[in-house]
N, C-alpha and C positions, 0 to 999 in steps of 0.2 A: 933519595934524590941526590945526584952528583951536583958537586957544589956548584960547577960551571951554569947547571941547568936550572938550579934556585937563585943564582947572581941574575941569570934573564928575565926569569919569573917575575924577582922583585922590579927589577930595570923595566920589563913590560906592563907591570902593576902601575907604577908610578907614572911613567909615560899614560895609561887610559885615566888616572885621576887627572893629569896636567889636561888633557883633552878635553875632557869631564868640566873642567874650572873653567877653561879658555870657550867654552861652546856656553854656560851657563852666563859669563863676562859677556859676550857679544848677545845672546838673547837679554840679559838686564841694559845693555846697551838701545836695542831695539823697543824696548818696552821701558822706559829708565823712570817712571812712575813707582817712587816707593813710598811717598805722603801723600797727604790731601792738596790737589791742585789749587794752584796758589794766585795763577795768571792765566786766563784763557784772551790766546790772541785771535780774530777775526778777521773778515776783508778779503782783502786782495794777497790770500797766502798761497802758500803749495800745498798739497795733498791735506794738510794738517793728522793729529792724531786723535781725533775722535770725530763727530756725529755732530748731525744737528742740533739746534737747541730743543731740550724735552722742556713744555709748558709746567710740566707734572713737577718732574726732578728740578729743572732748572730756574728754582721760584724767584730767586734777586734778580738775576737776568729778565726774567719775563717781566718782574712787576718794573722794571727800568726798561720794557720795551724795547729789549733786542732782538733781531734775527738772526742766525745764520743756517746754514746747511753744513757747514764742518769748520775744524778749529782745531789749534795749535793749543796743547796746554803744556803750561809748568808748574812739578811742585818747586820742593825747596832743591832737591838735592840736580834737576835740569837747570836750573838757574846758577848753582855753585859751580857745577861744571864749565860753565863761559868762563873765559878770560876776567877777573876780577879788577876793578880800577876804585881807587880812594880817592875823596875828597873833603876839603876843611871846610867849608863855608859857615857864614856867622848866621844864625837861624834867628827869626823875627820873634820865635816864643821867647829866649832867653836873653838874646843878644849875645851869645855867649858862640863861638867859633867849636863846632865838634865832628868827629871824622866820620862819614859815611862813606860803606862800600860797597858794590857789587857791581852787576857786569853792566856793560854800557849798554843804554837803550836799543842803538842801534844795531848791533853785534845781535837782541835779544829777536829785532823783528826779521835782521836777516837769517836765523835758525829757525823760522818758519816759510821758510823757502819764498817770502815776497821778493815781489825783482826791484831790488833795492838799488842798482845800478843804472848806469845814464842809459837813456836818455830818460827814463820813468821820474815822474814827478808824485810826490805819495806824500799826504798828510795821516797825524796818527793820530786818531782821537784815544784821548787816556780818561778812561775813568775808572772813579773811587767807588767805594761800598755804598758811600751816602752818594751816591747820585751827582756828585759833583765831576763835572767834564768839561776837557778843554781840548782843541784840536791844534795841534804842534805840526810844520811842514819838515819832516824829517830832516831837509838841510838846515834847521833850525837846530832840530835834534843832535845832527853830526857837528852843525857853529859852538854849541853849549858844553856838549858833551855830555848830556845829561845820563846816570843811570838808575837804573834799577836798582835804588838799596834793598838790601838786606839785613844790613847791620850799623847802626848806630853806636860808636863808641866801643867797636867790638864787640860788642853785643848784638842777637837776632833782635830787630825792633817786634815788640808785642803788638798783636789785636788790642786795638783799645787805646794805643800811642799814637803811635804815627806810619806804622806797619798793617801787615807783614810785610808793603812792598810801599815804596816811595819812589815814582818819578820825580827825579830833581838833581841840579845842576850848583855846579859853585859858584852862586853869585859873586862873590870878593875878586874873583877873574875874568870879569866882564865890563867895563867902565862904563858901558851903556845898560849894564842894570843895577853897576853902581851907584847911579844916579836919581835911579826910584829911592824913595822911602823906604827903609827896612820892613815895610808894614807892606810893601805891594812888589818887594821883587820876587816874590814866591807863587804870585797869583794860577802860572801855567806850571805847577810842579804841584799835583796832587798826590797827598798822602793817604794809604790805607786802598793803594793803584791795585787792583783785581780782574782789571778788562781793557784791553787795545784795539780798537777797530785800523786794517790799513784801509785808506782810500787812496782811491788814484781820483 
């Protein structure tokens, strides 16, 4: 083989593996599911990526009495992907100030295609594994800044903390929830957050 004709060869190899990469990229793109779903959003979304709720498969769900007909989920790795924001706030377990991060609430319900824009008025209801739920009006959401952690002190927060996923906001930047007791500014930020319903 003339070397000109093995220098294309290689050059044409190389080029169908870049192909190869960049078509495998945009399908993991499309499908970007590579852990266990972490947040299923409902409501008032856009197309979402999966199905109804199954009675069978979907036993926390059912036995907290949801519905939907389809839904937007996140594992870990759709959620790292947003835009990431930190914050210090002084937490009512310790008293002690420590940094949580992840992407902002609101960023999380507009990548499920709700019309999160004027004139749409849209409360989110958040809840926890245990059953505990609070309903937020997303200009609340956007006033607070509340997000989706993920991590705690740099760390993924565990099942069994206050994880995997915390709606919550830096209280120490709010004077009007400076003014609750440390013991009740945290009441609409639940922790161990697994389910968001939009309503309009």
């Amino acid at each position: 083989m003339k070397k000109r004709n093995f220098l294309a060869a290689g050059l044409f190899g190389l080029s169908s593996l870049a192909l190869a990469a960049s078509k495998k990229k945009k399908a993991a793109a499309c499908h970007p599911e590579t852990g266990p779903v972490l947040l299923t959003v409902t409501g008032a979304i856009g197309n979402g990526n999966r199905g109804p709720l199954d009675p069978a498969l979907d036993q926390m769900m059912a036995k907290q009495k949801l519905q939907f007909s389809r839904a937007h989920t996140f594992d870990f790795a759709a959620l790292a992907a947003l835009p990431q924001t930190s914050i210090k706030p002084t937490l009512e377990y310790d008293n002690k100030q420590h940094e949580l991060s992840g992407p902002l609430l609101a960023d999380v319900i507009a990548a499920t295609g709700a019309m999160t824009g004027k004139p749409a008025t849209l409360d989110i209801l958040l809840r926890a594994i245990d059953g505990y739920a609070v309903q937020v009006a997303l200009t609340d959401l956007r006033k607070y800044r509340y997000i989706v952690a993920t991590h705690l002190d740099g760390k993924p927060i565990p099942l069994g903390g206050l994880g995997p996923l915390w709606a919550v906001y830096d209280a120490d930047r709010f004077a009007d929830i400076m003014e609750r007791p440390l013991s009740a500014r945290f009441a609409l930020c639940p922790w161990g957050l697994y389910h968001m319903e939009v309503k309009t």
